[in-house]
N, C-alpha and C positions, 0 to 999 in steps of 0.2 A: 696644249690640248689639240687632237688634230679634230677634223669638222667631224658634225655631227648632222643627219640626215633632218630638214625641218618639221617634220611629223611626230621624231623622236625629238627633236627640242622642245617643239610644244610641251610633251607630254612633261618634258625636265625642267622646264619652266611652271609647269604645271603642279611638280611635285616639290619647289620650292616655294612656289606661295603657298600653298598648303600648308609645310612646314614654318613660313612667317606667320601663319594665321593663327597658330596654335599656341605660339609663345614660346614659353623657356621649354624646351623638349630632353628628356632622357631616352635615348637611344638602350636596347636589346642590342649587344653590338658582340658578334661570335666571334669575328674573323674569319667570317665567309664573307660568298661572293656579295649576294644579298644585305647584313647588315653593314658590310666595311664602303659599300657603297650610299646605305644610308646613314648612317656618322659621316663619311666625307658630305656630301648633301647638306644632311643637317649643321654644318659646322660653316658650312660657305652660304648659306640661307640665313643663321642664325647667332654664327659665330659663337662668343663663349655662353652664349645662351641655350646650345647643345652640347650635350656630354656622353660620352660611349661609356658603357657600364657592359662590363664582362661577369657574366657568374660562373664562379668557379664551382664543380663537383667533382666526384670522380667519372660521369658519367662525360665530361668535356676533355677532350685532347689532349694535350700538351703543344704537341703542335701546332692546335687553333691557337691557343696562347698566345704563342712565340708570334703569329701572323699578326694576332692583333696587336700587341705591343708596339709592333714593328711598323704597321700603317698609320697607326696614333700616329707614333713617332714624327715619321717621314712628313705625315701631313699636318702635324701639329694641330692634332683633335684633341681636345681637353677629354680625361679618358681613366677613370678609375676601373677598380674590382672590386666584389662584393660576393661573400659566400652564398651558398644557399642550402639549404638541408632537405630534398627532398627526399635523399635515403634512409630520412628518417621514419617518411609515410609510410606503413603498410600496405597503401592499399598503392604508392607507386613501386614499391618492392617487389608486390604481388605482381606485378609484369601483364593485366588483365590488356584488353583492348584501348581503355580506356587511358592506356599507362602517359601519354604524353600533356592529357589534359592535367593531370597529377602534379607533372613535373612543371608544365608552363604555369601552372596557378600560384607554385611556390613563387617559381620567377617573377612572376608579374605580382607577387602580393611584396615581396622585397623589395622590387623596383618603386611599386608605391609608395612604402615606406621611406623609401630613400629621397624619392621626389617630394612629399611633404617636409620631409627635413632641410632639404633644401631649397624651399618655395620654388621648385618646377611648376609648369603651368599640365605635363602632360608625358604619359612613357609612349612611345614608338618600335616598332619592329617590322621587320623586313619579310613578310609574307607576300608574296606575289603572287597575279593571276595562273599563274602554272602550278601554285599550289592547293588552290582552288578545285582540283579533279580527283587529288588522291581522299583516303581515309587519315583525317588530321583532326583528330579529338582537342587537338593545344589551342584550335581557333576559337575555339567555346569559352575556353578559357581567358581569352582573349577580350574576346567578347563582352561578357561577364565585367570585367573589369575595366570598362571603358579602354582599352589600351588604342590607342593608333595605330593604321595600315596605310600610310602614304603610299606606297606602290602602288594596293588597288583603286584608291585617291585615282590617282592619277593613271590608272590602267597599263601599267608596266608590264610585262613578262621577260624570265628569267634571261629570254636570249636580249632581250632590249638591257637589261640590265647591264650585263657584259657587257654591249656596246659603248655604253653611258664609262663603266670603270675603264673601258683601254682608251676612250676618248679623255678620263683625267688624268691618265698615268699609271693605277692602281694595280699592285703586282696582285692582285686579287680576281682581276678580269677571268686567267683562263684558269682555275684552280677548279680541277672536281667539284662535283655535289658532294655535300657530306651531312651528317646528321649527328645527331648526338649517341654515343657510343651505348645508350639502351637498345637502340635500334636492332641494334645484333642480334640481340637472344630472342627469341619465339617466345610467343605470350604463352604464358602460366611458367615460363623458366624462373624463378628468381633473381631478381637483381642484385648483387652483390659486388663490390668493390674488387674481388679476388678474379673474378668475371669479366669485370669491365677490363681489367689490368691487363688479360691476358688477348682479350680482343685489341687493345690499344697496340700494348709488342706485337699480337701477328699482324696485324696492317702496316706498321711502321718495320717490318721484316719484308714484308710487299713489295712494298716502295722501294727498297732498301733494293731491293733484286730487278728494279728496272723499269716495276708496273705502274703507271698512273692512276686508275681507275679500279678499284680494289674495294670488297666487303669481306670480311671473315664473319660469316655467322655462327654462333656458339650454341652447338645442338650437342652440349654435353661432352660424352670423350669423343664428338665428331664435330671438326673445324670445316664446316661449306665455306670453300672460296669461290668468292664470284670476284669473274674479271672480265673489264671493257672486252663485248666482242672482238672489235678488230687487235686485240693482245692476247685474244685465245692461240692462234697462231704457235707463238711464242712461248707459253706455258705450257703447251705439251709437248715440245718438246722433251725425249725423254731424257736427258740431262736437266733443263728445268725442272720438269716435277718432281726430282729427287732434292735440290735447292730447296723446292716448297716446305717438303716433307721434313727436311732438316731444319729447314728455317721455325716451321711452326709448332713439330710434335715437341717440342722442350719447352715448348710454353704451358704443358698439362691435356696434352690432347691424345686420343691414343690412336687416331685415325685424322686424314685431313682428304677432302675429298673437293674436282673441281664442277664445280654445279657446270653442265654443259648448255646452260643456257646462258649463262655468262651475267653479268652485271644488270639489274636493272633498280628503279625505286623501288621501297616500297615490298618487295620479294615476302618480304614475311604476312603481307596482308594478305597473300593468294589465299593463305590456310582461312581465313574470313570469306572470302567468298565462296572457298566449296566447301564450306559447314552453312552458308545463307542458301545454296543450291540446293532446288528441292530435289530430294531421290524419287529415282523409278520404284514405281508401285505395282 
């Protein structure tokens, strides 16, 4: 492990006794950056008295999968999967604003369930002070259900995170932000499995073509790509955009367009604030 700066040790010293305080813990564990860093944490704090619990939907990656599997492995994190059925909600289907508090309450009422079956003392998740600023309904839900936030515990943010995973080795350190694949659609879209499917292949067609940092929003028969500004560049290329176009109109789209603002979080909530903006009168 290479050194770590003592200000950021505190804090990681900080957020392992926490972790000892709490007991036997069940880790939200995606294979991001965030919870694969706290599974490792909680496992070197707690050892086999923390466990990483993946919920599978259609709304989670395939790729996050493969990640997770793959950092249990390596680090020898005790590390199951568990269904979850939020697509069976209507009201998380409904895709409303609300749509993540939906989805994190299924999660976290499964997680519960799991944890009393297994005399857990406590579930955990990887929410940090950076995500503290956006619109994040799932924290209520969080909330609600006593769940744990050791980050904010211990006052972490995303880039301190990173630092904390390439100081243990974790090939998870410099991985994109990602989110869960509802993310895509515009609220009132419906969420459906045929939907999520085809955001999943246009991203992983993305990728595939070179880009790191990639959203395909599903606005119907029109695929918005948004990509890391400094890879705008390179995507307009006009040989690229025709790659894009190929790559993505086979997945059911009949237009694909590249947002020229480029990548950011969050892009679907803009539609939230200027319906909160008052109009000129």
């Amino acid at each position: 492990m290479s050194a770590i700066p003592p200000d950021l040790q505190r804090k990681s010293d900080q957020l392992e006794e926490g972790l000892r305080k709490a007991g036997r813990v069940l880790v939200a564990y995606s294979g991001g950056v965030d919870s694969s860093y706290l599974a490792f944490a909680a496992h070197r704090a707690l050892g086999d008295g923390a466990l990483a619990v993946t919920a599978l939907s259609p709304s989670y990656p395939e790729a996050h999968r493969e990640m997770a599997e793959r950092v249990a492995a390596d680090f020898a994190i005790p590390y199951r999967t568990v269904d979850t059925s939020e697509m069976a909600n209507p009201d998380y289907r409904a895709n409303r604003p609300d749509r993540c508090y939906h989805c994190k309450s299924e999660l976290f009422s499964v997680l519960g369930s799991l944890r009393e079956e297994l005399g857990f003392d406590a579930v955990a998740y990887g929410v940090n002070t950076d995500d503290t600023g956006d619109f994040r309904p799932g924290h209520r839900a969080a909330d609600e259900r006593g769940v744990l936030s050791p980050f904010l515990d211990a006052t972490l943010s995303k880039a301190e995170i990173r630092a904390l995973s390439r100081a243990a080795g974790l090939p998870t350190a410099e991985l994109p932000a990602s989110a869960c694949l509802s993310s895509r659609l515009p609220y009132g879209t419906e969420v459906t499995p045929e939907r999520l499917r085809q955001v999943e292949l246009g991203e992983e067609a993305l990728r595939g073509l070179g880009f790191r940092q990639v959203r395909l929003r599903h606005h119907g028969d029109v695929a918005r790509i948004e990509i890391e500004p400094s890879e705008m560049p390179r995507a307009l290329d006009p040989v690229m955009t025709r790659r894009i176009s190929e790559a993505v109109k086979p997945l059911g789209f009949r237009w694909v367009s590249l947002d020229l603002d480029g990548y950011r979080t969050g892009s679907l909530n803009e539609a939230l604030t200027i319906l909160s903006e008052p109009t000129e009168r």
